[in-house]
Backbone as a chain_set.jsonl record, in Angstrom:
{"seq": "XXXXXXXXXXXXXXXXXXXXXXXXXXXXXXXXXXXXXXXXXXXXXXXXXXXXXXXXXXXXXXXXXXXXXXXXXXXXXXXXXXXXXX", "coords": {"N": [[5.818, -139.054, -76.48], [2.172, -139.646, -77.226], [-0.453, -138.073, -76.631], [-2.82, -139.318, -75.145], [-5.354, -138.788, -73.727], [-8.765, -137.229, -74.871], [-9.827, -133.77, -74.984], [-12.223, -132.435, -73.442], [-15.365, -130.627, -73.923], [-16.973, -128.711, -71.077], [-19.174, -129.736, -68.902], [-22.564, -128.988, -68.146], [-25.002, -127.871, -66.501], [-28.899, -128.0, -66.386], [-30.47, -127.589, -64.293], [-33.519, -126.907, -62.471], [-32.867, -126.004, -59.841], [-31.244, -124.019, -58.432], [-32.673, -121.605, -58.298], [-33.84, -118.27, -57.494], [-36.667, -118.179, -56.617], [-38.2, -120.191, -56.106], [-36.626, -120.65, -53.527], [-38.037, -118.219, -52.199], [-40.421, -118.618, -52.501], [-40.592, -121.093, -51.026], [-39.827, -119.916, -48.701], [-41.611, -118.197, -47.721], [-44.142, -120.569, -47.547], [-42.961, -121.951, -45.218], [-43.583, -119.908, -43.694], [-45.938, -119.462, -43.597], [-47.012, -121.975, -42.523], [-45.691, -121.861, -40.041], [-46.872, -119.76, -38.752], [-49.902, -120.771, -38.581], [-49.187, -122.884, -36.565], [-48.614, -121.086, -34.24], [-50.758, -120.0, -33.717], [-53.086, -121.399, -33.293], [-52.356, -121.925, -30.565], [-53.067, -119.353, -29.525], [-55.395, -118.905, -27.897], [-54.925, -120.385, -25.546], [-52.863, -118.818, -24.135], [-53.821, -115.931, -23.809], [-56.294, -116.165, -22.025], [-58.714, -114.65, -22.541], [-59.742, -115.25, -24.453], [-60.643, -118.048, -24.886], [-62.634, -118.892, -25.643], [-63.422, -119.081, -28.011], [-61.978, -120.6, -29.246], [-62.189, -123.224, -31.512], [-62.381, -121.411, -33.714], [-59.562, -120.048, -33.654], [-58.23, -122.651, -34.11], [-59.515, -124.016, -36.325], [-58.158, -121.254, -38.332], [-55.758, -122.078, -38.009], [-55.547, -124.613, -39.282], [-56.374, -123.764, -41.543], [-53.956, -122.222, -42.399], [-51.794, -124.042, -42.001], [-52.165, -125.984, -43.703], [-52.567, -124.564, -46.581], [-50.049, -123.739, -46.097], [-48.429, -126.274, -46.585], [-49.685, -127.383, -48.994], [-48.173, -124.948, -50.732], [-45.657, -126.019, -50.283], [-45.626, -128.039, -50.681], [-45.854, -128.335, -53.726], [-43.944, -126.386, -54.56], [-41.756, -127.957, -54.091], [-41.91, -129.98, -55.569], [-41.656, -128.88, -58.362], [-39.573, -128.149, -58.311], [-37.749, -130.485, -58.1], [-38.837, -131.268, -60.993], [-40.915, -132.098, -61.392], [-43.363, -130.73, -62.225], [-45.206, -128.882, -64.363], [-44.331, -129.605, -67.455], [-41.484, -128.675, -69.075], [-40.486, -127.475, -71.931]], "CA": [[4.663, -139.893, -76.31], [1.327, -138.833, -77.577], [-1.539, -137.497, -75.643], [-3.956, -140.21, -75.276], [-6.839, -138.222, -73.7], [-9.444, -136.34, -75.528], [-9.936, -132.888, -74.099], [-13.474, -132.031, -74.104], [-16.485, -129.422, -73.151], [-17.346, -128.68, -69.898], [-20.097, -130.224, -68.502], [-23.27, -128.24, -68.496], [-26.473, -128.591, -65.778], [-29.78, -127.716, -66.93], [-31.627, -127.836, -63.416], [-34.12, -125.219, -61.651], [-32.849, -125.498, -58.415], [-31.125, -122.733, -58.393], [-33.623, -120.392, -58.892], [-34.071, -117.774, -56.311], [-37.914, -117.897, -56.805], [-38.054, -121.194, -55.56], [-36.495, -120.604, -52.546], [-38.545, -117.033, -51.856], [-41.87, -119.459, -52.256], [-40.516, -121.766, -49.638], [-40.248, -119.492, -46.846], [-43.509, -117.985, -47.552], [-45.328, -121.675, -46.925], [-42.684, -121.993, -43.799], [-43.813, -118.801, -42.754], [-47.261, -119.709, -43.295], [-47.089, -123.025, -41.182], [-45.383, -121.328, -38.279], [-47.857, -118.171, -38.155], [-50.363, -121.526, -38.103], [-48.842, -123.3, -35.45], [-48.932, -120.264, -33.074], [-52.288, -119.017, -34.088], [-52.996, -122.561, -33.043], [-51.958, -121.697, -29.443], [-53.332, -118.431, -29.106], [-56.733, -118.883, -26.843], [-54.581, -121.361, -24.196], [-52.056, -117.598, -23.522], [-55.028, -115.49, -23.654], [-57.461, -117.044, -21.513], [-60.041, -113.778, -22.835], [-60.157, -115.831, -25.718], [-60.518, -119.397, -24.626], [-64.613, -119.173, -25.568], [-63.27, -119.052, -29.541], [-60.971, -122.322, -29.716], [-62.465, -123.269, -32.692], [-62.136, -120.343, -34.584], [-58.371, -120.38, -34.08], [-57.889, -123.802, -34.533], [-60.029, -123.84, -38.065], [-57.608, -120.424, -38.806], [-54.514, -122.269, -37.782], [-55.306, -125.717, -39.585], [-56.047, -123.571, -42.769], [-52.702, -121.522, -42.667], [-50.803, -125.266, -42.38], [-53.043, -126.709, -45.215], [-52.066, -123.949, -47.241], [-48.316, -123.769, -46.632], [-47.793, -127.315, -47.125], [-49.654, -127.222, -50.392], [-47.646, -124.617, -51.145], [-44.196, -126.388, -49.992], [-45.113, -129.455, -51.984], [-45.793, -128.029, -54.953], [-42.48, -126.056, -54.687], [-40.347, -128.892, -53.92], [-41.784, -130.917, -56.635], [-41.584, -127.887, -59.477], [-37.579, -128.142, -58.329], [-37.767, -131.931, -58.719], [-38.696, -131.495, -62.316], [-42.401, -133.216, -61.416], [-44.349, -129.971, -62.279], [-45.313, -128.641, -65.57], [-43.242, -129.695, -68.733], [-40.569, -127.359, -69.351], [-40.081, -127.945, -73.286]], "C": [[3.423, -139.088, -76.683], [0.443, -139.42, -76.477], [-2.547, -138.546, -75.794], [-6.039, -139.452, -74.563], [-7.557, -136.92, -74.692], [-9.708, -135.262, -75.085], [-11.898, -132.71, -74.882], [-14.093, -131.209, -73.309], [-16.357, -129.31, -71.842], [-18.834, -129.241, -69.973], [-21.309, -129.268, -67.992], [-24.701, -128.671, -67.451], [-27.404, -127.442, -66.394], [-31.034, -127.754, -65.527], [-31.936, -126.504, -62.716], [-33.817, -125.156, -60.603], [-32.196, -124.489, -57.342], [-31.684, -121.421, -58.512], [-34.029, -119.177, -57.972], [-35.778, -117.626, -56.249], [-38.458, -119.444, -55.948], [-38.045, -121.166, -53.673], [-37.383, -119.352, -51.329], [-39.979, -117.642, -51.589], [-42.009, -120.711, -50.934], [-40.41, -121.038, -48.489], [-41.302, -118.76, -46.929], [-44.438, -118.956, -46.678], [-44.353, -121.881, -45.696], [-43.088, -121.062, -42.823], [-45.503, -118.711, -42.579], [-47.881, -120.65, -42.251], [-46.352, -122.374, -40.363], [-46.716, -120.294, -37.821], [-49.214, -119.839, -37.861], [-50.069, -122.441, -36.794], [-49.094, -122.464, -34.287], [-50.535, -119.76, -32.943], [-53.307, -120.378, -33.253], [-53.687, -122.387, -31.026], [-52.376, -120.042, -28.049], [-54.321, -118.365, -27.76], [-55.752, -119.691, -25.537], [-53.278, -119.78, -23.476], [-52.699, -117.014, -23.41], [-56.222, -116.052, -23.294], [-58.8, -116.068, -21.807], [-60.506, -114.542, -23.624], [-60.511, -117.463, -26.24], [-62.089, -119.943, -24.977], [-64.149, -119.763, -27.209], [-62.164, -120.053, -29.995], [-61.069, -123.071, -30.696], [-62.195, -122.68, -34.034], [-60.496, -120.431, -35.354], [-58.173, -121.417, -34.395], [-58.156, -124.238, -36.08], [-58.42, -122.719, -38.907], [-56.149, -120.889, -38.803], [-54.86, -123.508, -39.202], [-55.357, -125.231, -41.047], [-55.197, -123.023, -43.561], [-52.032, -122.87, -42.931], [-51.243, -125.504, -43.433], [-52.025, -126.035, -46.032], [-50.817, -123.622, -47.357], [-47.983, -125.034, -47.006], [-48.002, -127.679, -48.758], [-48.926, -126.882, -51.157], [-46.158, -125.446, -51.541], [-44.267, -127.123, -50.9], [-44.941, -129.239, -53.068], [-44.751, -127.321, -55.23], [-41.673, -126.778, -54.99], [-40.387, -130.171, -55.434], [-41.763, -130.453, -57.925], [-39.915, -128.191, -59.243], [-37.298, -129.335, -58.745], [-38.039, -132.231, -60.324], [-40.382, -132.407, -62.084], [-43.684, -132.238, -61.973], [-44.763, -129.593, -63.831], [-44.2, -129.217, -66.935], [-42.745, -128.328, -69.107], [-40.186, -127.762, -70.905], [-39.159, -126.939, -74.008]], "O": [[3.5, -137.872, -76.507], [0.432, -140.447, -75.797], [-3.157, -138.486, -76.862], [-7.22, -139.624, -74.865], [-6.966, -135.923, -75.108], [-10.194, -135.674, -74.032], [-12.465, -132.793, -75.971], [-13.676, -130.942, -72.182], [-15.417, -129.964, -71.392], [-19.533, -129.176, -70.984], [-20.816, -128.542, -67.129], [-25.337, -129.702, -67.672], [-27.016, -126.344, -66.793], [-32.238, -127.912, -65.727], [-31.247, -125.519, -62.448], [-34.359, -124.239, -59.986], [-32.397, -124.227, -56.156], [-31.113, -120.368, -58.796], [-35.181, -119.496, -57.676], [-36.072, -116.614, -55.612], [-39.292, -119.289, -55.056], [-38.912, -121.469, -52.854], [-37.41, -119.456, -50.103], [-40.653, -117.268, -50.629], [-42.953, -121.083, -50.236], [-40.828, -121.43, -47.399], [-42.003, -118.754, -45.917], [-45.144, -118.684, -45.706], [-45.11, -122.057, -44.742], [-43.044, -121.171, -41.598], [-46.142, -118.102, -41.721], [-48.786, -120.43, -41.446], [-47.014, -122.662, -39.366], [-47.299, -120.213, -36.739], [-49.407, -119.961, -36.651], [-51.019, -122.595, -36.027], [-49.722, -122.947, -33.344], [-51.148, -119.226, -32.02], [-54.298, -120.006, -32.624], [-54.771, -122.596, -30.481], [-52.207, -119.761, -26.863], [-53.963, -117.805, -26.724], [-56.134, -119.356, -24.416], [-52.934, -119.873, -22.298], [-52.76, -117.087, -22.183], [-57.088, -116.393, -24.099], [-59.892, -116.492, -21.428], [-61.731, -114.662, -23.651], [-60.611, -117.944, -27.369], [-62.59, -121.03, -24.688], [-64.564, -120.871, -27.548], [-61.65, -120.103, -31.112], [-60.064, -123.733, -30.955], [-61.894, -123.225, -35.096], [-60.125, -120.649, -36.508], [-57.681, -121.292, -35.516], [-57.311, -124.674, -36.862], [-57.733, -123.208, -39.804], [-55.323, -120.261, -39.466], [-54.305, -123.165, -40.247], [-54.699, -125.848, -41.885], [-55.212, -123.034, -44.791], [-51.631, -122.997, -44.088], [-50.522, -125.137, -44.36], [-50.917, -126.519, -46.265], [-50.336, -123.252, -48.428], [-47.121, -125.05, -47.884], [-47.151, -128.059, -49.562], [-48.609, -127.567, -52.13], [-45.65, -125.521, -52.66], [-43.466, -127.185, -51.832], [-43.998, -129.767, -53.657], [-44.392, -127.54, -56.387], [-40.873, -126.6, -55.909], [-39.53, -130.837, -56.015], [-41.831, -131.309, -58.806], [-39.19, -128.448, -60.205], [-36.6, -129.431, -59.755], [-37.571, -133.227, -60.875], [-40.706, -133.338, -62.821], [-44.8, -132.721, -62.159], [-44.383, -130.519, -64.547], [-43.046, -128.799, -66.836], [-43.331, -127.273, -69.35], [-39.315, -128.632, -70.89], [-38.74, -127.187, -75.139]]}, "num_chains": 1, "name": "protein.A"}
């Protein structure tokens, strides 16, 4: 009887999400929103520092800002949404 299937290539992916650079930029901005979150919290464990609640709170809200920026723009460079790769 003859062979009715075609043998062919292997199948071949072309995506960045493997990239270890990727993943080295995401725990940066996770490590940026956590150090925000606590920084956050600081003046209410240190009651020396309970005059400057502002301060931290500004210093916390601009560590989150800045990791999520980061995150998004990570997650959507892996998604294929970021620059043209030609």
């Amino acid at each position: 009887m003859a062979e009715t299937v075609q043998p062919r290539a292997p199948k071949t992916t072309d995506n960045n999400a493997n990239q270890t650079h990727y993943y080295k930029t995401l725990v940066v901005a996770i490590a940026l929103g956590l150090i925000g979150t606590f920084i956050r919290f600081v003046p209410d464990v240190c009651t020396a520092m309970g005059q400057q609640t502002f301060l931290f709170s500004a210093i916390a809200n601009i560590a989150m800002i800045v990791g999520a920026l980061i995150a998004f723009k990570t997650v959507f460079g892996i998604l294929g949404f970021g620059k043209n790769r030609d």
